[in-house]
C-alpha positions in Angstrom: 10.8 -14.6 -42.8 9.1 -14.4 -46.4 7.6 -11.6 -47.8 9.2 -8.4 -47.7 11.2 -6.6 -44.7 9.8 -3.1 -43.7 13.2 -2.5 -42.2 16.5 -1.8 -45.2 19.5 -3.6 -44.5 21.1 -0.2 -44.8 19.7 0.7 -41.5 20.9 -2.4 -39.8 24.1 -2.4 -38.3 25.2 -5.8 -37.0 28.6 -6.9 -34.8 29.1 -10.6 -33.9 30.7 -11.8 -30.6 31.9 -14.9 -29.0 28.4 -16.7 -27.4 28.6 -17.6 -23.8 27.7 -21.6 -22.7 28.2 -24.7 -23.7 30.3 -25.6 -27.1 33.1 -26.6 -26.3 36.3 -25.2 -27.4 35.0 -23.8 -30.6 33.2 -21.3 -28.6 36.2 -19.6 -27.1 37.4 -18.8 -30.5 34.2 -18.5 -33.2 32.2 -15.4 -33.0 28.6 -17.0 -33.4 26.8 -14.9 -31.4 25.1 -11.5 -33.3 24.2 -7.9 -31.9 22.0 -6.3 -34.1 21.2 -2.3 -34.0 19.0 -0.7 -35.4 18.8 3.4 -34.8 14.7 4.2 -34.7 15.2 8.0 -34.1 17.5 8.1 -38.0 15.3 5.6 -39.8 13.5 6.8 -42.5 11.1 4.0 -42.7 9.1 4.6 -40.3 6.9 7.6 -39.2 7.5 9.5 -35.8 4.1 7.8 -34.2 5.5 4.7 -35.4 8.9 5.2 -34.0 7.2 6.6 -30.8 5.1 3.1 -29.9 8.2 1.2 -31.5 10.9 2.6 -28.7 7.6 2.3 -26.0 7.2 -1.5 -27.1 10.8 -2.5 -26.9 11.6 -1.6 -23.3 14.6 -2.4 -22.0 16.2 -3.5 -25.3 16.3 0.7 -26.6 20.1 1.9 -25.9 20.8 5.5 -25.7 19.7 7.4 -28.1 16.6 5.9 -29.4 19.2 2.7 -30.9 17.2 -1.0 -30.3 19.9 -3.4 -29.7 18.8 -7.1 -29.9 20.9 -9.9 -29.1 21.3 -13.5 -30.8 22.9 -16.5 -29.3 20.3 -19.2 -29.6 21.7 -20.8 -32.2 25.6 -22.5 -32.8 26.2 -20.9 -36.7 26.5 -16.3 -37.3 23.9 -17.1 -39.9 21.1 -18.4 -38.3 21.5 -15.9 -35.3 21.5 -13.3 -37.7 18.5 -14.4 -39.5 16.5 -15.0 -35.4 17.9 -11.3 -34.6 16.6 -9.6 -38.1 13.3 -11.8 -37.6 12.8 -10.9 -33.8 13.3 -7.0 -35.1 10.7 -7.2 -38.0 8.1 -9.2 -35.7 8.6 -5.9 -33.0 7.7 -3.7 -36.0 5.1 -5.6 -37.1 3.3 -5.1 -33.9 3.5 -1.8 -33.5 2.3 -0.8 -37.1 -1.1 -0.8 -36.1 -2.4 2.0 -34.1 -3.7 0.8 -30.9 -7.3 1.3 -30.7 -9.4 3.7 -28.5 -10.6 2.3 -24.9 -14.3 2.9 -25.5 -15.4 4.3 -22.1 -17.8 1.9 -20.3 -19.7 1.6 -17.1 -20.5 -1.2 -14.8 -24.3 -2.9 -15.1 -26.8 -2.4 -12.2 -26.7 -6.2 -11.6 -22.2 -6.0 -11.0 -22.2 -2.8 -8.4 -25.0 -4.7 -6.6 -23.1 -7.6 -6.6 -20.5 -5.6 -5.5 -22.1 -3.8 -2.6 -23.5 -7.3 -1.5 -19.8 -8.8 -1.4 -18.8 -5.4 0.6 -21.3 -5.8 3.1 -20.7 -9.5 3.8 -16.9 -8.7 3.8 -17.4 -6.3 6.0 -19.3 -8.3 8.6 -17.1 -10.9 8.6 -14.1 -8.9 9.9 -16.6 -7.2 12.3 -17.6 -10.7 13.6 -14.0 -10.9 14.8 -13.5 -8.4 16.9 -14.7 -8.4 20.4 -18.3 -8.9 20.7 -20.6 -6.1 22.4 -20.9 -4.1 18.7 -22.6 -6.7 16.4 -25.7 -5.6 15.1 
């Protein structure tokens, strides 16, 4: 990624692992595959809002205590896994460094809720058309 990373390597910790799938038998012994974590709650660049939408936004990547874990296996070298799993981070924080905006309270035009009604009404005499007869009106 150019530019410069909002995140400092200091606050990155990374372990590598043997990747599962194909590879023959290199990938029994070669630890190619890379778990990055990175501890939200302890890192000082970021503010608490930001740290707040960061651990909403990652889901079911956040391990206990407020520590993002992302893992890395796509590619066959540590290097290059390393660099998808610091990228895949940064892109996370990008998003979330923007406040989201304010919904801006709106209300339906005259012309939808009588469309609406209109589809109601003809929904609602097409079920009563199915029942037994005597009750149409």
């Amino acid at each position: 990624m150019a530019g410069e990373r909002r995140i400092p390597d200091a606050e990155l910790g990374f372990e590598f692992l043997r990747a599962s799938g194909p590879g023959g038998q290199n990938v029994n012994k070669v630890e190619t595959a890379v778990r990055l974590r990175f501890d939200v709650t302890a890192s000082r660049a970021l503010d608490e809002a930001q740290k707040a939408r960061l651990l909403a936004a990652a889901g079911r990547r956040v391990a206990a205590e407020g520590v993002i874990v992302v893992l890395g296996r796509r590619f066959r070298t540590r290097e290059k896994n390393r660099e998808d799993v610091i990228e895949r981070l940064e892109r996370l924080v990008e998003s979330i460094l923007q406040p989201p905006r304010r919904r801006r309270a709106t209300r339906p035009t005259r012309a939808s809720e009588a469309r609406r009604r209109a589809d109601k009404e003809h929904r609602s005499r097409a079920k009563r058309y199915r029942g037994a007869a005597p009750d149409r009106e």
